[in-house]
C-alpha positions as CSV (number, residue, x, y, z in Angstrom):
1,X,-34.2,55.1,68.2
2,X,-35.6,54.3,64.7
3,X,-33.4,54.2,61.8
4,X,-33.7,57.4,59.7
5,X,-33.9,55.1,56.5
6,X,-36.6,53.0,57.6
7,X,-38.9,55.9,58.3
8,X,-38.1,57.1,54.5
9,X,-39.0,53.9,52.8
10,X,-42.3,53.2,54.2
11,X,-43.7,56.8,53.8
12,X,-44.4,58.2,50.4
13,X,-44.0,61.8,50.1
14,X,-45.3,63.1,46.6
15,X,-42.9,66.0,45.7
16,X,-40.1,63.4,45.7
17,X,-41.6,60.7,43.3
18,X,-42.5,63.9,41.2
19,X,-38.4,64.9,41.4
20,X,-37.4,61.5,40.9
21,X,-40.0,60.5,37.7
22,X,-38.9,64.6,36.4
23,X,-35.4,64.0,36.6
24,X,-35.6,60.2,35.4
25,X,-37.4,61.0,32.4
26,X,-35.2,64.3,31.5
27,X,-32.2,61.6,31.4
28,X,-34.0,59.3,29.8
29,X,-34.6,62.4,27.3
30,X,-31.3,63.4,27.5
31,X,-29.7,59.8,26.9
32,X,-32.2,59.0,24.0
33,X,-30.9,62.1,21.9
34,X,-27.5,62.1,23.2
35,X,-26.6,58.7,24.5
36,X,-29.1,56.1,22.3
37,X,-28.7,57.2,18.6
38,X,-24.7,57.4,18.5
39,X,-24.7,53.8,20.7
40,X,-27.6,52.2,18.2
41,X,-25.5,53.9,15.5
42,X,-22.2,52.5,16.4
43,X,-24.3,49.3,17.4
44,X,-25.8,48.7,14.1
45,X,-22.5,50.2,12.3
46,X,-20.7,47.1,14.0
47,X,-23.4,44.9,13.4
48,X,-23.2,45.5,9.6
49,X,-19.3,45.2,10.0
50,X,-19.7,41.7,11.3
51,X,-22.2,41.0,8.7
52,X,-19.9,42.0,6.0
53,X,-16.6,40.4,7.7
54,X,-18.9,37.2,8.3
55,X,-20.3,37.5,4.5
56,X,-16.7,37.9,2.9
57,X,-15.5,35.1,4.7
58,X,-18.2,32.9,3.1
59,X,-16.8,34.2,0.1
60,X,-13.7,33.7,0.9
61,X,-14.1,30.2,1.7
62,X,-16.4,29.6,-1.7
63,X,-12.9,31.0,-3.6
64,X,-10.5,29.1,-1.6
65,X,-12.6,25.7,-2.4
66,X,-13.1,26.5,-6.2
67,X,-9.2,27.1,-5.9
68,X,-8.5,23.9,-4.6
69,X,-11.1,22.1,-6.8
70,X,-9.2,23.9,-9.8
71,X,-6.5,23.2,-8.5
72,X,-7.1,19.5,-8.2
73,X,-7.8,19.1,-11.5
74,X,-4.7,21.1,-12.6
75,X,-2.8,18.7,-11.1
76,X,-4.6,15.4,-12.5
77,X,-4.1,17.8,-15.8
78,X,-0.5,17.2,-15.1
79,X,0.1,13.9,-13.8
80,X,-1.7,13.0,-17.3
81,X,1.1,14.9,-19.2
82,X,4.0,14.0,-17.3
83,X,2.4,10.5,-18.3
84,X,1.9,11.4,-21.7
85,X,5.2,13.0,-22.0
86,X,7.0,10.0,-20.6
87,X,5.5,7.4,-22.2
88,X,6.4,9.0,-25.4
89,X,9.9,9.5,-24.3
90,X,9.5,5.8,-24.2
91,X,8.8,5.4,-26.9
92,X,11.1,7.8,-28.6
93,X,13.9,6.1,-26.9
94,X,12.4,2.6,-28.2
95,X,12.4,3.6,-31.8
96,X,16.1,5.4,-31.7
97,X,17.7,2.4,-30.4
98,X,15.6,0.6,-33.4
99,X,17.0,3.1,-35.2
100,X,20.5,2.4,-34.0
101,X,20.4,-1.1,-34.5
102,X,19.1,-1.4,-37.6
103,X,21.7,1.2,-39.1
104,X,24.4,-1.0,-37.2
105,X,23.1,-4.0,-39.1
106,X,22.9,-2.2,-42.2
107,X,26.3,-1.3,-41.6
108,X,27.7,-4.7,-40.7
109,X,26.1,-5.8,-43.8
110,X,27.4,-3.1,-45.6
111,X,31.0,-4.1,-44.6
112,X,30.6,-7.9,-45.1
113,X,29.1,-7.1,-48.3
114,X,32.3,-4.8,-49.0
115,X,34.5,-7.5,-47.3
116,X,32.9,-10.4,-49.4
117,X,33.8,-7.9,-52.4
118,X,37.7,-7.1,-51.4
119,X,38.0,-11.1,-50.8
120,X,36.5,-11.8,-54.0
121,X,39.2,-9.1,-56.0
122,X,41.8,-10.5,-54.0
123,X,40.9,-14.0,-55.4
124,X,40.5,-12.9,-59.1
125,X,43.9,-11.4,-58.7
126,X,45.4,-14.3,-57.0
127,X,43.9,-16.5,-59.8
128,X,45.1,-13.8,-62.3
129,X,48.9,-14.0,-61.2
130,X,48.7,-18.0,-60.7
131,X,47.5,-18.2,-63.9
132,X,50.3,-16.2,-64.6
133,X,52.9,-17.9,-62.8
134,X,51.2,-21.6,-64.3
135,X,52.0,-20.1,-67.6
136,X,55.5,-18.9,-66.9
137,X,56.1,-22.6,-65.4
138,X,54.8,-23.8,-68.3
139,X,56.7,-22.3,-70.8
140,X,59.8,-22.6,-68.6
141,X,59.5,-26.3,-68.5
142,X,58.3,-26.7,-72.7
143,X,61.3,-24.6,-73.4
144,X,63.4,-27.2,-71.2
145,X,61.9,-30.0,-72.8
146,X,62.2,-29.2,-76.3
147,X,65.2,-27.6,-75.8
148,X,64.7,-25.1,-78.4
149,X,64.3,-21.6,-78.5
150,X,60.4,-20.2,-78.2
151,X,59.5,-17.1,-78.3
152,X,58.5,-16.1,-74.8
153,X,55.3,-14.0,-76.0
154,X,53.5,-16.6,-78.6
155,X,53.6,-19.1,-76.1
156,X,52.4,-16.9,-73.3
157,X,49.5,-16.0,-75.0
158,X,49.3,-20.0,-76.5
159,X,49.1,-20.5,-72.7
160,X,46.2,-17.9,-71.8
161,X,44.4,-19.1,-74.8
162,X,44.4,-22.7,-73.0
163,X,43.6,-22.0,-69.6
164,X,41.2,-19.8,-71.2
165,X,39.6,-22.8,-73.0
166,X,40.2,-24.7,-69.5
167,X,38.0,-22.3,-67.5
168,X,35.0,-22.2,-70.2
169,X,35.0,-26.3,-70.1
């Protein structure tokens, strides 16, 4: 017994390699108008996608890197005013608390100088009413030496005419 295969594969018979090349080639015909241009289509439609998707990404990445470079310097942009800005707070802080302490001198001074003043009233006055009371004593005591009766006004004024002599000498 031979296999019915075998037989089949060693002989060529001509009507079936016409069948077989007709009905190849008519799929082939049918699969290039039907099949090929929608798959190349959709094949080169993706393609293009990718392209695109791959091209926007570049982009993307270019953006994201001039972002961060601008945004780099935006920062360095802002460290140097913070700097800036606290540096003249420094400074601003310096000069009020010159400012402070000079107008607390000033008015230290100003209340010595008023001070100095008041004393200096307070001793003309005190002088005033010594001179005053001196005078009084005085007469007092001429009027109990001589025993006699003065009048009370000529020799105050004799008096303040004297110590008036006393204090130009």
């Amino acid at each position: 017994m031979t296999p019915v295969f075998a037989n089949s594969l060693v002989n060529v018979d001509p009507g079936l390699f016409i069948w077989t090349a007709v009905v190849f080639f008519g799929f082939l015909l049918i699969l290039g108008r039907f099949v090929w241009k929608p798959l190349l289509a959709s094949l080169s439609e993706r393609e293009s996608s990718i392209r695109g998707s791959l091209e926007a990404a570049e982009q993307a990445m270019k953006n994201a890197e001039e972002i961060r470079k601008n945004n780099d310097a935006a920062l360095r942009e802002a460290e140097a005013l913070a700097l800036k800005l606290r540096r003249e707070a420094v400074e601003e802080a310096e000069r009020v608390r010159a400012e402070r302490i000079e107008k607390a001198k000033s008015e230290a001074d100003e209340l010595l100088a008023k001070a100095k003043q008041t004393i200096e009233t307070e001793k003309k006055r005190a002088l005033d009413e010594l001179r005053q009371e001196v005078a009084d004593l005085a007469i007092q005591a001429a009027g109990k030496i001589l025993h006699a009766e003065l009048d009370a006004e000529k020799n105050r004024k004799l008096v303040d005419r004297f110590l008036q002599d006393l204090n130009r000498n």
